[in-house]
N, CA, C and O atoms as a GROMACS GRO file, in nm:
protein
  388
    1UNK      N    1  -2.006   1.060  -2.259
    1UNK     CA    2  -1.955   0.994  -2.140
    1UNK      C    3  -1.994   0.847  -2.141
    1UNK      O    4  -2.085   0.812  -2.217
    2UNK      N    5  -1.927   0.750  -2.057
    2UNK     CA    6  -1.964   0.632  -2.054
    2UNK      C    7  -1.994   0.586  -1.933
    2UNK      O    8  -1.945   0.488  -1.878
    3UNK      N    9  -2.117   0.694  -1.873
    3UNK     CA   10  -2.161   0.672  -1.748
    3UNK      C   11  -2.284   0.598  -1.759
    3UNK      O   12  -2.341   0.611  -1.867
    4UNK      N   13  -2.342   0.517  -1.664
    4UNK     CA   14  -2.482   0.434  -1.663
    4UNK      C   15  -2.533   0.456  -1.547
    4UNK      O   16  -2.458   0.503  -1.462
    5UNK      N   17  -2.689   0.426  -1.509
    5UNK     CA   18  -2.681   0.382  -1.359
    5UNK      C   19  -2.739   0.239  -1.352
    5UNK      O   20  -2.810   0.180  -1.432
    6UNK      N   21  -2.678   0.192  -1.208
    6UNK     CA   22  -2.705   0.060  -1.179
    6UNK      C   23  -2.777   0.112  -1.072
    6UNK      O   24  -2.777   0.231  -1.037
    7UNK      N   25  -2.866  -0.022  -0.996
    7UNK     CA   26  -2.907  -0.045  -0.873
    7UNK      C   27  -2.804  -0.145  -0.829
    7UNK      O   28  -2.751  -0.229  -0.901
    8UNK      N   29  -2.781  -0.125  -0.695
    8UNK     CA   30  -2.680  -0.272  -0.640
    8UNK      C   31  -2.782  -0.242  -0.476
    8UNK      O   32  -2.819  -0.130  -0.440
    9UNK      N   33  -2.809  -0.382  -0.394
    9UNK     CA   34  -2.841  -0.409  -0.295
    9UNK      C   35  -2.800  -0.446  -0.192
    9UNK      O   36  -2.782  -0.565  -0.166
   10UNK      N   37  -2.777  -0.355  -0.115
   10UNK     CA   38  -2.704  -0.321   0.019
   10UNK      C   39  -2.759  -0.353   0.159
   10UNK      O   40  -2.837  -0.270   0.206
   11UNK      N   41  -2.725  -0.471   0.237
   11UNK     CA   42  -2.811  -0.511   0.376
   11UNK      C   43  -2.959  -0.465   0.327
   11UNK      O   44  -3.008  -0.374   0.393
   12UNK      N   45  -3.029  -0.512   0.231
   12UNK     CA   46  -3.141  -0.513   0.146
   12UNK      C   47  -3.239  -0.376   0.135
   12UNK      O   48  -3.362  -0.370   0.143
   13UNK      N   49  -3.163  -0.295   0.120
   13UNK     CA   50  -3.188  -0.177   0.066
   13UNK      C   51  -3.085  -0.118  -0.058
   13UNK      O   52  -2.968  -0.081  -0.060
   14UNK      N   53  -3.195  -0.131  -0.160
   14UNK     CA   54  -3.124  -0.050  -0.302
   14UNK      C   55  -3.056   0.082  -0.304
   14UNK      O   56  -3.079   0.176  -0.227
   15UNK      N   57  -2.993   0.078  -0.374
   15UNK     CA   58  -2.904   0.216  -0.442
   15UNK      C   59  -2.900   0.225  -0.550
   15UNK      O   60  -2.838   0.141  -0.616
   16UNK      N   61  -2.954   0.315  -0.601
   16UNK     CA   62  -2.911   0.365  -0.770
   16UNK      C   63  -2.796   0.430  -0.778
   16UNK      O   64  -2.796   0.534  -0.712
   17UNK      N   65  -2.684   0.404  -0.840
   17UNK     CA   66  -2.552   0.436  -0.857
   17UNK      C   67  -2.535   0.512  -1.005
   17UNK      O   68  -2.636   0.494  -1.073
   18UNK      N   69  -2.472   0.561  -1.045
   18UNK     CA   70  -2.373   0.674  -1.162
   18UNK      C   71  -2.278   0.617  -1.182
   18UNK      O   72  -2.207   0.645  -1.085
   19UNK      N   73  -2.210   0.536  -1.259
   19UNK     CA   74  -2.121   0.458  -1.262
   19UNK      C   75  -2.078   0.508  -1.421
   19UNK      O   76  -2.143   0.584  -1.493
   20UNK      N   77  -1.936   0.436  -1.454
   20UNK     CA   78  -1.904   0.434  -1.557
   20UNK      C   79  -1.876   0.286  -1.554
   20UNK      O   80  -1.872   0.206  -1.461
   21UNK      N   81  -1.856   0.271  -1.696
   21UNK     CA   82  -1.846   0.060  -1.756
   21UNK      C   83  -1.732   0.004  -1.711
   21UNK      O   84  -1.701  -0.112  -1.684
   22UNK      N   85  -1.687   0.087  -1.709
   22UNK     CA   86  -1.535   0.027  -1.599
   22UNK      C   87  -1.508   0.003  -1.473
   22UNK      O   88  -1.407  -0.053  -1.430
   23UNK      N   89  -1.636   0.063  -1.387
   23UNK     CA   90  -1.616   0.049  -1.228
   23UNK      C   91  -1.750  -0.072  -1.181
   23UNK      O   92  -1.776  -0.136  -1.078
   24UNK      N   93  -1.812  -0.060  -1.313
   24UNK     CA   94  -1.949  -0.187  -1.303
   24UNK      C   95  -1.882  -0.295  -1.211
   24UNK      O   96  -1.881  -0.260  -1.094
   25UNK      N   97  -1.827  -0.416  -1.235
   25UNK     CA   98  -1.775  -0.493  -1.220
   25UNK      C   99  -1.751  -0.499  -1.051
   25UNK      O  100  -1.828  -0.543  -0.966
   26UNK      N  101  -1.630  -0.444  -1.035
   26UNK     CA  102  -1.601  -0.394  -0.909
   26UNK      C  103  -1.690  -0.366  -0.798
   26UNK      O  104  -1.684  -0.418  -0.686
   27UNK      N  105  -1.800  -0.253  -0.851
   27UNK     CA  106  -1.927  -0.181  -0.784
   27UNK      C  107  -2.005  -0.352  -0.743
   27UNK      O  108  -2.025  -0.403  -0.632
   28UNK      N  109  -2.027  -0.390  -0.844
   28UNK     CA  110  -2.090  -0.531  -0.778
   28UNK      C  111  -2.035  -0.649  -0.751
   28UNK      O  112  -2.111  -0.743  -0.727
   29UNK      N  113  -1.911  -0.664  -0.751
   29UNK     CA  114  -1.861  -0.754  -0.655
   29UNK      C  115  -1.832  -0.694  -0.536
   29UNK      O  116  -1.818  -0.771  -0.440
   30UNK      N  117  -1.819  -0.574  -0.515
   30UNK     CA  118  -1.777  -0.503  -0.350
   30UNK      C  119  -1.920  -0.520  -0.284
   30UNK      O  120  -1.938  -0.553  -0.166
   31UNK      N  121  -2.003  -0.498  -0.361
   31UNK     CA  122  -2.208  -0.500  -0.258
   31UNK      C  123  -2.205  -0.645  -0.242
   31UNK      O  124  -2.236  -0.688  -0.131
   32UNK      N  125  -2.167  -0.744  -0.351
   32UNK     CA  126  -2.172  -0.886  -0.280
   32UNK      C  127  -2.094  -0.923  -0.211
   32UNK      O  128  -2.131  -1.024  -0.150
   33UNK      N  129  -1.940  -0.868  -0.174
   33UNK     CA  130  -1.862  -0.882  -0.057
   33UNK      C  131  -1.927  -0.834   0.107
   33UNK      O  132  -1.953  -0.884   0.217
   34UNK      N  133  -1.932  -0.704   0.035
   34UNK     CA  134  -2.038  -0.669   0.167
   34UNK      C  135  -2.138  -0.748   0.208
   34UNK      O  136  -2.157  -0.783   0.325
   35UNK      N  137  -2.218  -0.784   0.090
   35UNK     CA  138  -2.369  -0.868   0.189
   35UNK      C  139  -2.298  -1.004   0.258
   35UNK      O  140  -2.311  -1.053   0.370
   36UNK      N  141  -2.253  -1.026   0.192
   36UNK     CA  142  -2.133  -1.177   0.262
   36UNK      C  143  -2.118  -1.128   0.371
   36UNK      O  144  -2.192  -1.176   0.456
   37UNK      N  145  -2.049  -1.050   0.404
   37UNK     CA  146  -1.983  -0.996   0.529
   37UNK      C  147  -2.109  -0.993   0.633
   37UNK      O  148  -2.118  -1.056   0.738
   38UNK      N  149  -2.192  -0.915   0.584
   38UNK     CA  150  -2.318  -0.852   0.685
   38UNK      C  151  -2.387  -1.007   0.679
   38UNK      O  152  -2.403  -1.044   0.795
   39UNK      N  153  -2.420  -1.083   0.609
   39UNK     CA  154  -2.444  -1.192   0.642
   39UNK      C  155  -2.369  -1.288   0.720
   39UNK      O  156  -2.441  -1.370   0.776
   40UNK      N  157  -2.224  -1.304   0.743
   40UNK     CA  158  -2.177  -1.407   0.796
   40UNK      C  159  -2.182  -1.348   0.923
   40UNK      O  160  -2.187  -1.430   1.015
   41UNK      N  161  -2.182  -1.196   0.964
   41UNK     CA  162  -2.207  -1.128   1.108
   41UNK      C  163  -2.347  -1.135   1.154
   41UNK      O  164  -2.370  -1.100   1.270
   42UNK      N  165  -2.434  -1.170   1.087
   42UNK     CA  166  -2.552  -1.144   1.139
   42UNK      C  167  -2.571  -1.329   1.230
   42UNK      O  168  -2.620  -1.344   1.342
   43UNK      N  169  -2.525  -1.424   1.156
   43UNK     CA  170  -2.552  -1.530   1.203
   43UNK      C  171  -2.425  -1.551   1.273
   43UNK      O  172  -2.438  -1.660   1.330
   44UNK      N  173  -2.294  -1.496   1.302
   44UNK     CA  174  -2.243  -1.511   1.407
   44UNK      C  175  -2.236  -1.390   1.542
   44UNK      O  176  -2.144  -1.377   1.623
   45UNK      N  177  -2.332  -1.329   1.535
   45UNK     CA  178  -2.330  -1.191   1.661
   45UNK      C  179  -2.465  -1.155   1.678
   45UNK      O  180  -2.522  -1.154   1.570
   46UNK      N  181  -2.533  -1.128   1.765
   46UNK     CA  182  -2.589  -1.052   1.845
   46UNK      C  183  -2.581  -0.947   1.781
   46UNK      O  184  -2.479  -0.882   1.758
   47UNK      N  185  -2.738  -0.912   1.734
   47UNK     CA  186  -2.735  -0.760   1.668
   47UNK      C  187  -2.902  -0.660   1.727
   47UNK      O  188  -3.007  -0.705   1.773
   48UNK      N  189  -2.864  -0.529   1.700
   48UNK     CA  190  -3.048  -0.480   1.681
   48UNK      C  191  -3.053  -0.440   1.594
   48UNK      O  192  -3.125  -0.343   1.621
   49UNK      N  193  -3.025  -0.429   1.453
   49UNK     CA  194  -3.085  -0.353   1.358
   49UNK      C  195  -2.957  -0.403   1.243
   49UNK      O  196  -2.845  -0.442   1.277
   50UNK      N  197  -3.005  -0.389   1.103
   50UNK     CA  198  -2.852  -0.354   0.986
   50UNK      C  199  -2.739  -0.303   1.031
   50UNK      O  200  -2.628  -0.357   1.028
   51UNK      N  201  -2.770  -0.183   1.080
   51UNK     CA  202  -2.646  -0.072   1.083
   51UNK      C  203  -2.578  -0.112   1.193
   51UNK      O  204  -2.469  -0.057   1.206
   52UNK      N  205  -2.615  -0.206   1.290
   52UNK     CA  206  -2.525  -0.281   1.376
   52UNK      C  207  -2.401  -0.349   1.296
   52UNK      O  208  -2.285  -0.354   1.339
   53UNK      N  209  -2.447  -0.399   1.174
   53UNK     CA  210  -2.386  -0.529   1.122
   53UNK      C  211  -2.336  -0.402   0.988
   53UNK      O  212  -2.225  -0.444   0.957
   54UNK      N  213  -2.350  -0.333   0.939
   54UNK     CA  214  -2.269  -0.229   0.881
   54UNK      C  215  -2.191  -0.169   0.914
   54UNK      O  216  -2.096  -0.116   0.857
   55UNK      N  217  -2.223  -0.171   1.009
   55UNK     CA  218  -2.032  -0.075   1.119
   55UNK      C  219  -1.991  -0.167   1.124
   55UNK      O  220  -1.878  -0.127   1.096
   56UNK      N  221  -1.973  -0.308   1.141
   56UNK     CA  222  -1.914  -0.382   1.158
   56UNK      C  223  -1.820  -0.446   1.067
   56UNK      O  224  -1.708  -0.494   1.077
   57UNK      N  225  -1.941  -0.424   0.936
   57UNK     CA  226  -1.828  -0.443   0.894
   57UNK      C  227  -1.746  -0.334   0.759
   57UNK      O  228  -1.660  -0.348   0.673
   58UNK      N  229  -1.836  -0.225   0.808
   58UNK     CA  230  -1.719  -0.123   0.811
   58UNK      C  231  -1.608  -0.070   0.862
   58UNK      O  232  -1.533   0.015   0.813
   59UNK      N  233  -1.602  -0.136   0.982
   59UNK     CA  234  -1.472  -0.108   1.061
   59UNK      C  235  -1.416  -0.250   1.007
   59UNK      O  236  -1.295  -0.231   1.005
   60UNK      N  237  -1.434  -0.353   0.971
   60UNK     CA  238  -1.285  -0.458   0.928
   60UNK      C  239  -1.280  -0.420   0.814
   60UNK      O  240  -1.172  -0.457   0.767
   61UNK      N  241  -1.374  -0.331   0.697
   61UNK     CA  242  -1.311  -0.334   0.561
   61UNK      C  243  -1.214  -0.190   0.563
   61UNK      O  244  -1.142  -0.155   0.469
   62UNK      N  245  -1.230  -0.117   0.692
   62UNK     CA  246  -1.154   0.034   0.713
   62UNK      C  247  -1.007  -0.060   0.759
   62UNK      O  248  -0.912  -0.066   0.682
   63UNK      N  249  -1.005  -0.119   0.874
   63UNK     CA  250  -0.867  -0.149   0.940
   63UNK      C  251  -0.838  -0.241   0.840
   63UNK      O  252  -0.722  -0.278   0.859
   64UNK      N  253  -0.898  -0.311   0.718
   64UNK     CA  254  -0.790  -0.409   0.618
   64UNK      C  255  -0.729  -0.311   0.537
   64UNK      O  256  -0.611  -0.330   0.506
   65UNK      N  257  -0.796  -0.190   0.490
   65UNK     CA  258  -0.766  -0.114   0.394
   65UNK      C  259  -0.640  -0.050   0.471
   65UNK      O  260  -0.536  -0.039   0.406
   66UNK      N  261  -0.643  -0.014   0.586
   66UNK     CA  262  -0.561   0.091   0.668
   66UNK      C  263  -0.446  -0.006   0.666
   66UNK      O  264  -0.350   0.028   0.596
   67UNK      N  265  -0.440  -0.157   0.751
   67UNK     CA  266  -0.301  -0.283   0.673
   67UNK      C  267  -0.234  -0.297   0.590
   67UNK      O  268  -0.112  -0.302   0.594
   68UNK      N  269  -0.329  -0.310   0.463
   68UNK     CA  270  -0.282  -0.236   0.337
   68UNK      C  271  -0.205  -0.167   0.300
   68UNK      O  272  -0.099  -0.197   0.245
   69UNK      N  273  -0.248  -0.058   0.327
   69UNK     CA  274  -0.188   0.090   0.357
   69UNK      C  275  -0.053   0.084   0.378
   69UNK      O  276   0.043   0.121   0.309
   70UNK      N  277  -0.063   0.015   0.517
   70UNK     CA  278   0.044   0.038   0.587
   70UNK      C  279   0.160  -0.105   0.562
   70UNK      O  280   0.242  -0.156   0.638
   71UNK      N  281   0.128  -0.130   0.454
   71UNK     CA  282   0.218  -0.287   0.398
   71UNK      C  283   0.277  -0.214   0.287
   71UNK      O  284   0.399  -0.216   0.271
   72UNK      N  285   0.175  -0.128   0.184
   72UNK     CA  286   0.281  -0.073   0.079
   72UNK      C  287   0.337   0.035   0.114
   72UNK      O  288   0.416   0.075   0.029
   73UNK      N  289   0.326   0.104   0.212
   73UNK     CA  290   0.377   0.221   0.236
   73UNK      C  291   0.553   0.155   0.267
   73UNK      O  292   0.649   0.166   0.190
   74UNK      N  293   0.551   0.086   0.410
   74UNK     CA  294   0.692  -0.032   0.428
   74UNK      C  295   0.717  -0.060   0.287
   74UNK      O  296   0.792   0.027   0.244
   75UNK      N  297   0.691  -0.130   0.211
   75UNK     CA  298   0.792  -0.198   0.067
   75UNK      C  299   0.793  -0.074  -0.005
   75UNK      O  300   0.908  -0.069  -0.049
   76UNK      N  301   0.727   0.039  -0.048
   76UNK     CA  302   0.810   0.139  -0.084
   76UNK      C  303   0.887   0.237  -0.033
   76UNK      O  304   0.925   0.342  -0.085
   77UNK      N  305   0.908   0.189   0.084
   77UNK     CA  306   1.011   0.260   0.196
   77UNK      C  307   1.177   0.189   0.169
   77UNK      O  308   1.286   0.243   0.153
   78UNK      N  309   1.126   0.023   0.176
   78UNK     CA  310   1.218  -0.092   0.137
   78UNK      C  311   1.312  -0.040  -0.004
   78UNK      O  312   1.430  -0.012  -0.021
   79UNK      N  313   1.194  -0.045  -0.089
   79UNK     CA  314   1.240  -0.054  -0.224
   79UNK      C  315   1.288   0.096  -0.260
   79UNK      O  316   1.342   0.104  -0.371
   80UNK      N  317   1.280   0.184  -0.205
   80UNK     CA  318   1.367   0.328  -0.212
   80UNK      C  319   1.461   0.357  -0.176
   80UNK      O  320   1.523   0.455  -0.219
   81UNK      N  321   1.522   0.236  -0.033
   81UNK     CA  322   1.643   0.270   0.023
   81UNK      C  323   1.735   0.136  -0.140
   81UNK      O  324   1.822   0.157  -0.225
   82UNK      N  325   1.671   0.045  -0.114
   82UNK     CA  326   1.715  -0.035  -0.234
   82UNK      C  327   1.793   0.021  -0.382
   82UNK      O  328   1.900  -0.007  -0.438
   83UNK      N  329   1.706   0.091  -0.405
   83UNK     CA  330   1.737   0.209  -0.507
   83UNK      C  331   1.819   0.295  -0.469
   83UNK      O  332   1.891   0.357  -0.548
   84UNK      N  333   1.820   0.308  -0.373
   84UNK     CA  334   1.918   0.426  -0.334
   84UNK      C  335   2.076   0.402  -0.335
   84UNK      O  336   2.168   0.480  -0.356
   85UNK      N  337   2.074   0.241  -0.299
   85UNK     CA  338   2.177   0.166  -0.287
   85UNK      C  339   2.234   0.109  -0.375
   85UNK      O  340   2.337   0.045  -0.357
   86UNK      N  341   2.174   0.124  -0.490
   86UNK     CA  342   2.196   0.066  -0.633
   86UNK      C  343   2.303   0.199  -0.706
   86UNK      O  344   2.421   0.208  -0.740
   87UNK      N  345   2.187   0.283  -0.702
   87UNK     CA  346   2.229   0.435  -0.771
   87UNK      C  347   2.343   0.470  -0.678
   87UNK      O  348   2.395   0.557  -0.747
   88UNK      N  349   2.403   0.464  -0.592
   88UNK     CA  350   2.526   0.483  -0.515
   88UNK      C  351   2.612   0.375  -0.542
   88UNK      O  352   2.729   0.402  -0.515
   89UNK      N  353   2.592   0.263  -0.587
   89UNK     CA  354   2.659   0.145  -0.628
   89UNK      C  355   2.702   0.208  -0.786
   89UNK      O  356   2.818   0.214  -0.829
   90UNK      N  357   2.632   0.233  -0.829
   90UNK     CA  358   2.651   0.264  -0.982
   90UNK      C  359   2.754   0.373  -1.010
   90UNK      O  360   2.861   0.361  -1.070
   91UNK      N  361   2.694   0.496  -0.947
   91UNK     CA  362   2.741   0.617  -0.925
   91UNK      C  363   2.885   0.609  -0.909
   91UNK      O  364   2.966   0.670  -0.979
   92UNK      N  365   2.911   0.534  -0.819
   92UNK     CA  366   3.039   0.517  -0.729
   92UNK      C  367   3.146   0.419  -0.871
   92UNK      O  368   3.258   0.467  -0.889
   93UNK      N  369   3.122   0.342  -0.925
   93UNK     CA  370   3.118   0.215  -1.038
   93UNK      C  371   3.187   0.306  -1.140
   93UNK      O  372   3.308   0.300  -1.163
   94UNK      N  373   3.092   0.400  -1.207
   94UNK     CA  374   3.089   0.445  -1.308
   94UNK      C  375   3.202   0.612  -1.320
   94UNK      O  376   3.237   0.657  -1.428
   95UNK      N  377   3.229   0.659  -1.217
   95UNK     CA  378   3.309   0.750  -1.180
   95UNK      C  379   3.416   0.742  -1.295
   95UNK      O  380   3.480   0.640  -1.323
   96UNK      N  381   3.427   0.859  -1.357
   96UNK     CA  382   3.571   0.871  -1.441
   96UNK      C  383   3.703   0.944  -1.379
   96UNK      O  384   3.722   1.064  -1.397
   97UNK      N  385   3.818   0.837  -1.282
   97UNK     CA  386   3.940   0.937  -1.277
   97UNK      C  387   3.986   1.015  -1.304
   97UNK      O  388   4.095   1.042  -1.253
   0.00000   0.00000   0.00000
């Protein structure tokens, strides 16, 4: 297998992770997105503890993901009637009398 473990540091508590060499990368730019995040909330909000500033910003990285979501779900809604309209264009085109 081409699994490893890392530590990555989370609102400054470690995690030892199981990773494979391909999700490395990712795994630690998402913990330094996060500390960004939990850092730019901590000096703009009123908090008591981390996990104040971890829901926080677990709920904007849940509702961007859920936007997301709901952006490709629309363009492959788009792009199916598109297709649909093509293949009936064609269909219709290609007909032998």
């Amino acid at each position: 297998m081409n699994e490893f473990t890392i530590s990555v540091t989370i609102a400054d508590r470690p995690y030892r992770l199981t990773i494979t060499r391909d999700d490395e990368e990712i795994i630690r730019k998402a913990a330094q997105t996060l500390n960004n995040t939990i850092k730019d909330y901590s000096s703009n909000y009123a908090f008591n503890d981390k996990q104040d500033l971890l829901a926080m910003a677990a709920l904007e990285y849940a509702t961007n993901s859920l936007k997301k979501e709901n952006e490709l779900t629309n363009v492959d809604k788009e792009l199916d009637e598109k297709l649909k309209d093509i293949d009936f264009i064609l269909t219709e085109n290609l007909k032998i009398d």
